[in-house]
C-alpha positions as CSV (number, residue, x, y, z in Angstrom):
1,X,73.4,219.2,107.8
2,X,72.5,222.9,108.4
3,X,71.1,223.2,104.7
4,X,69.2,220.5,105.4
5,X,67.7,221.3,108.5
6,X,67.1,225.1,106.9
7,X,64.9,223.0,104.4
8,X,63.3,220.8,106.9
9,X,62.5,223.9,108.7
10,X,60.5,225.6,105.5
11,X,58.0,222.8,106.3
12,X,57.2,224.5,109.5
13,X,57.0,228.2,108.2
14,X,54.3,226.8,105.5
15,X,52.2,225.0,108.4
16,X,51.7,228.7,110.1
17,X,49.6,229.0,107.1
18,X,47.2,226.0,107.6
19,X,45.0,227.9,110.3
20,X,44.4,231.0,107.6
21,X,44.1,228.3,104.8
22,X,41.4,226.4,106.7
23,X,39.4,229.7,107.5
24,X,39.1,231.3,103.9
25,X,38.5,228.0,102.6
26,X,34.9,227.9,104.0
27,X,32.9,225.1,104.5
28,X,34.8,222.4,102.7
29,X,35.1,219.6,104.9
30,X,37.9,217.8,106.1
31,X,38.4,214.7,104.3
32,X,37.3,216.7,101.2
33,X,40.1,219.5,101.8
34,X,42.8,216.6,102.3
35,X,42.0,214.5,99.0
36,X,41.9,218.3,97.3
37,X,45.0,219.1,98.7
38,X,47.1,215.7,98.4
39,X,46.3,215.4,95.0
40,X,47.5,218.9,94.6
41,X,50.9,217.6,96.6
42,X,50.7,214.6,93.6
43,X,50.8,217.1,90.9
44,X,53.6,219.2,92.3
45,X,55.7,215.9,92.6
46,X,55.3,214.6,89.5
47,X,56.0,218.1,87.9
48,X,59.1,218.2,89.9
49,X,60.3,214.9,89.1
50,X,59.6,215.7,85.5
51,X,62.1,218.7,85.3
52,X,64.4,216.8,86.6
53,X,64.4,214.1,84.1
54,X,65.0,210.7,84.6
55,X,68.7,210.6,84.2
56,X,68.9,212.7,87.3
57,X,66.5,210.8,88.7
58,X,67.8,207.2,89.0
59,X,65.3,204.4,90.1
60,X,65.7,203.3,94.0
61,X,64.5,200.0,95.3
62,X,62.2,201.8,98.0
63,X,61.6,198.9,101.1
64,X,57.6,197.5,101.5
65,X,58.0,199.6,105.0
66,X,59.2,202.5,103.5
67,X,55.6,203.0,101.9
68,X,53.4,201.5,104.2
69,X,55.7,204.4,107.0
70,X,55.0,206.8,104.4
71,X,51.2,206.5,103.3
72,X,50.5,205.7,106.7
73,X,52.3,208.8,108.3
74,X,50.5,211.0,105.9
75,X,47.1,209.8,106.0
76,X,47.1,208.4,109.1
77,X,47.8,211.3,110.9
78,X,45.3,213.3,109.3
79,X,42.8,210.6,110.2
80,X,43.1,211.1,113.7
81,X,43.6,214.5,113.9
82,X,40.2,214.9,112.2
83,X,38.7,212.5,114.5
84,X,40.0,213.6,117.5
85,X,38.9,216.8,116.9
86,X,35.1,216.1,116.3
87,X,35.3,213.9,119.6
88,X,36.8,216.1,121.9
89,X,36.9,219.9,122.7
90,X,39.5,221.3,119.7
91,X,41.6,223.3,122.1
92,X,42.2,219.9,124.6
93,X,42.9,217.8,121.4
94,X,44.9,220.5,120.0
95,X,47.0,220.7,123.0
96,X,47.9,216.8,123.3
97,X,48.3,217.0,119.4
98,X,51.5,219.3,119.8
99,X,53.1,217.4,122.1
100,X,54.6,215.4,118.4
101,X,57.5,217.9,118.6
102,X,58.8,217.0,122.2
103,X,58.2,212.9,121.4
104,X,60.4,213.5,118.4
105,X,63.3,216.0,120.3
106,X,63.1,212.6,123.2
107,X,62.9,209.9,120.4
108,X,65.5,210.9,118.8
109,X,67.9,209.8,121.3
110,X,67.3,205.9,120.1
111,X,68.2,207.0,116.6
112,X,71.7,205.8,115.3
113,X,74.0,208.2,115.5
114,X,71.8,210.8,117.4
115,X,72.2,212.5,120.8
116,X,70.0,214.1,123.6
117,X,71.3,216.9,125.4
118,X,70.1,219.2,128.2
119,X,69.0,221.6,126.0
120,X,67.5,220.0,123.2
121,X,65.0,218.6,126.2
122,X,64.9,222.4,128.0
123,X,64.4,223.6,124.9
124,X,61.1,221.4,123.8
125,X,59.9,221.8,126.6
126,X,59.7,225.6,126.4
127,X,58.5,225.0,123.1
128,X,55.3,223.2,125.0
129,X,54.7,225.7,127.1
130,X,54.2,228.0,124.7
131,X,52.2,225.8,122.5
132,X,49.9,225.7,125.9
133,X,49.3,229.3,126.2
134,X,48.5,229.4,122.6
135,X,46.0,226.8,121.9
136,X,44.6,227.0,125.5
137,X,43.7,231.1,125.2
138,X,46.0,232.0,128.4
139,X,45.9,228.8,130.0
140,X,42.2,228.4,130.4
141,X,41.2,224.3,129.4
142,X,39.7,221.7,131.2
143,X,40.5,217.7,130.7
144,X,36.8,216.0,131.1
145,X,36.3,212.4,131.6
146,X,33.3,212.2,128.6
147,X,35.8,213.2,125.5
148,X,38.6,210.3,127.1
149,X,38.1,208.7,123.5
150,X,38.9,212.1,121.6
151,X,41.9,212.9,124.0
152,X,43.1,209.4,123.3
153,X,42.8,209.8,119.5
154,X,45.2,212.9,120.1
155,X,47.7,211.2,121.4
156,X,47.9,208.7,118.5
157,X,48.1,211.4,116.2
158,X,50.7,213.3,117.9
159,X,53.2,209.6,118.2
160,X,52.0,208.6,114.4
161,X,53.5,212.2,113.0
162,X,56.7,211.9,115.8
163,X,56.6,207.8,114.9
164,X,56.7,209.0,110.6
165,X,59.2,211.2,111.1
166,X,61.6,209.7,113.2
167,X,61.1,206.1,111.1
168,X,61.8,208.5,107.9
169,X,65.0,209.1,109.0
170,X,65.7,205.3,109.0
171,X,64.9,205.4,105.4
172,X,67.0,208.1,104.3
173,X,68.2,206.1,101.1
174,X,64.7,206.1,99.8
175,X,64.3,209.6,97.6
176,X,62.2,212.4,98.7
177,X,60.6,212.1,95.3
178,X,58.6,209.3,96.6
179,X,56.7,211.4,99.0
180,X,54.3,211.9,95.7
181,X,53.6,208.9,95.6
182,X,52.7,208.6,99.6
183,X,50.6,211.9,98.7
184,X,48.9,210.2,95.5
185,X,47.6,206.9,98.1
186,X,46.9,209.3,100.8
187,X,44.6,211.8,98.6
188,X,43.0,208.5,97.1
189,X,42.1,207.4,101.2
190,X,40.9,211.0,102.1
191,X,38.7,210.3,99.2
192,X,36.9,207.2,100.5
193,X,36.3,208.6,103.9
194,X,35.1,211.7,102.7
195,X,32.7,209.9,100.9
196,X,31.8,207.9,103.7
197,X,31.2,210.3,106.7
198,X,30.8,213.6,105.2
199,X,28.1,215.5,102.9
200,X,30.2,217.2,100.0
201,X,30.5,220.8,100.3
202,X,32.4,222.7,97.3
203,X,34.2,225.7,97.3
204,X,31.9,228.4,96.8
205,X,33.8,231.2,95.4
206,X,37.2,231.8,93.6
207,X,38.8,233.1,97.0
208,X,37.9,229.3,98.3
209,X,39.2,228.0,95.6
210,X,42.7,229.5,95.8
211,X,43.0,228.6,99.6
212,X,42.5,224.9,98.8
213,X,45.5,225.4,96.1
214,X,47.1,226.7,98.6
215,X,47.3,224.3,101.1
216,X,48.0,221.8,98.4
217,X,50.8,223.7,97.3
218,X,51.9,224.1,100.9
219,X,51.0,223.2,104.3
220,X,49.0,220.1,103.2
221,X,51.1,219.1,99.9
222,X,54.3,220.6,99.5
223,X,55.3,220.9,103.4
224,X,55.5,217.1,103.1
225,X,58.9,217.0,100.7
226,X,61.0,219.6,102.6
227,X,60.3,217.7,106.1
228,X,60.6,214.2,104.5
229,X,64.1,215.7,103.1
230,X,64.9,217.8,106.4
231,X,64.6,214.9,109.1
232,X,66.3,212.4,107.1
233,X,69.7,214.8,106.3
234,X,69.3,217.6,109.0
235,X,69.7,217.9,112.7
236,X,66.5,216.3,114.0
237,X,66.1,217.6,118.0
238,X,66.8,221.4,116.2
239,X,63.3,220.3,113.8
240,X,61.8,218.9,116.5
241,X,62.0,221.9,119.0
242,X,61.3,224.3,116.0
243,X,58.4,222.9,115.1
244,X,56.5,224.6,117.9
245,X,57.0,228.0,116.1
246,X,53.9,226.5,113.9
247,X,51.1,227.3,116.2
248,X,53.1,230.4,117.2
249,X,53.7,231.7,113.8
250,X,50.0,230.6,112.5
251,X,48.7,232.6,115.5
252,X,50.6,236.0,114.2
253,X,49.5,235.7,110.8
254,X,45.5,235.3,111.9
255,X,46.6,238.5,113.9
256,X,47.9,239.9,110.8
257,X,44.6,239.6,108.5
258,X,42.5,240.3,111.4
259,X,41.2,237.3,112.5
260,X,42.6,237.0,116.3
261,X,43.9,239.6,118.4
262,X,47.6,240.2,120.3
263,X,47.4,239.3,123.5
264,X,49.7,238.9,126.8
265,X,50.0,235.3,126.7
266,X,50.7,235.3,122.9
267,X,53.5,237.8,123.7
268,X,55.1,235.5,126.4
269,X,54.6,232.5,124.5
270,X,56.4,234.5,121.7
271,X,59.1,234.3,124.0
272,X,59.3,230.9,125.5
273,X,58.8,229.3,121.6
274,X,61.9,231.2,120.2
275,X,63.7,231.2,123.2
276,X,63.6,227.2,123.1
277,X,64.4,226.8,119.7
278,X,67.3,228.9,119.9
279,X,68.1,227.0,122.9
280,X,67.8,223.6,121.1
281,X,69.6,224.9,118.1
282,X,72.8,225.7,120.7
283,X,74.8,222.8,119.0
284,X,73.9,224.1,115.3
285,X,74.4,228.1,116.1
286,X,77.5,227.8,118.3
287,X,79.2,225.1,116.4
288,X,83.3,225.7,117.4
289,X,85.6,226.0,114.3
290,X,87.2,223.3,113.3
291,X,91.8,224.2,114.2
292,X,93.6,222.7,111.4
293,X,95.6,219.3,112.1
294,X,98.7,220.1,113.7
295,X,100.9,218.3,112.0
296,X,104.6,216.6,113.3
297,X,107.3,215.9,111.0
298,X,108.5,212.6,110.8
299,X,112.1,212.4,111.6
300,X,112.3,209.9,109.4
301,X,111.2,212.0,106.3
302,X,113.4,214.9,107.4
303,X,116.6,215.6,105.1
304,X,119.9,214.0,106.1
305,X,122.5,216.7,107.1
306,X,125.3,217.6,104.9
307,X,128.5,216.1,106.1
């Protein structure tokens, strides 16, 4: 379970880099950058699937659900997202956007075979706090009654990507392989409603270019397999409080090429993110050691004495 959650975790470290993606991009829309970057996802997939050969690679009956969960988590999320962002203020629908990590530490709880402890909560929660003085610059946002319908569309994103990845788990018979195939269906959606409501704006330059490859190969593409793989054989609350080091960790690397600037509330919500996923990771990090059996002889099996 650890080397699973270690890969789940991946995921999170390569959606730090979808804020810097986004910005050297340029002005490629949305839709445009998703169907660009899913069909990059495809690619890797198939690729993948192809060096490992079909004798390693034997075929699974995957349940109607399982796709419709799958496609449906991908694309759908991304829908929304988008949409809540051009109907309400980005830093409000941002912040009701992140709360997907704590629905899936408190979801998990109705999983089979799952538990929710004080500090998986404690920790999620410090995770969110974080997440608040990130995306709200130090606190400062304002709910307003006008963008209701953008903060609404936020909160479906946030439960369709908790909703995907707690229902993934559910399904974790169904290969990770498939996820191309969710990625081929969602790049073919982000297609049509690109071409519906947006005007087509290319990558102007080779630097463009490379960030859209990039985001395929990562945080809009490749992220997808390692999470689909991570909450369905990993420890799920630890991913779920973890995931908060994404805006965290996105935030330090715009820092890093000079696009934002270190400041106090980054530095304590440094603090609260890491301390709450070492927090929820309590079970994982300070695992006791198994004692070997103690074992009792049977008098029964014990040798008779010499007479």
């Amino acid at each position: 379970m650890v080397r699973a959650t270690l890969i789940g975790f991946s995921a999170i470290l390569m959606w730090s880099l979808l804020a810097l993606f986004s910005s050297l991009s340029g002005e490629v829309p949305p839709f445009l950058l998703c169907a660009f970057s899913f069909a990059v996802a495809t690619l890797v997939g198939l690729v993948a699937t192809g060096r490992r050969g079909k004798s390693q690679a034997p075929a699974v009956k995957v349940p109607p659900m399982a796709w419709v969960v799958g496609v449906l988590g991908l694309f759908g999320f991304h829908f929304l997202y988008f949409t809540a962002v051009r109907n309400a203020p980005v830093i409000e629908a941002n912040l009701i956007n992140y709360l997907w990590p704590l629905l899936i530490v408190l979801g998990s709880a109705l999983m089979p075979g799952e538990g929710l402890r004080w500090h998986h909560v404690t920790g999620a929660l410090l995770g969110l706090a974080g997440t608040v003085l990130i995306v709200s610059d130090g606190g400062r946002f304002a709910f307003e009654v006008e963008y209701l319908f953008g903060y609404l569309i936020s909160i479906l994103s946030a439960v369709t990507w908790a909703g995907y990845s707690l229902i993934s788990r559910r399904f974790a018979q169904v290969p990770t392989r498939m996820v191309t195939w969710y990625c081929a269906a969602a790049a073919v959606l982000s297609l049509a409603c690109h071409l519906a409501l947006e005007q087509t704006v290319m990558p102007a330059d080779a630097m463009q270019w490379l960030a859209v490859l990039g985001m395929g190969l990562m945080p809009v593409g490749g992220a997808f397999f390692v999470w689909d793989y991570g909450v369905k054989h990993g420890n799920i609350q630890v991913l779920g409080a973890a995931s908060y080091a994404a805006p965290l960790l996105s935030t330090l690397l715009l820092i890093l090429f000079g696009i934002g600037a270190l400041t106090t509330p980054i530095a304590i919500a440094c603090l609260l993110i890491t301390g709450g996923a070492v927090l929820a990771s309590k079970d994982m990090i300070s695992r006791p050691r198994r004692k070997p059996p103690i074992t009792v002889p049977d008098p029964l099996d014990s040798p008779a004495p010499n007479r």
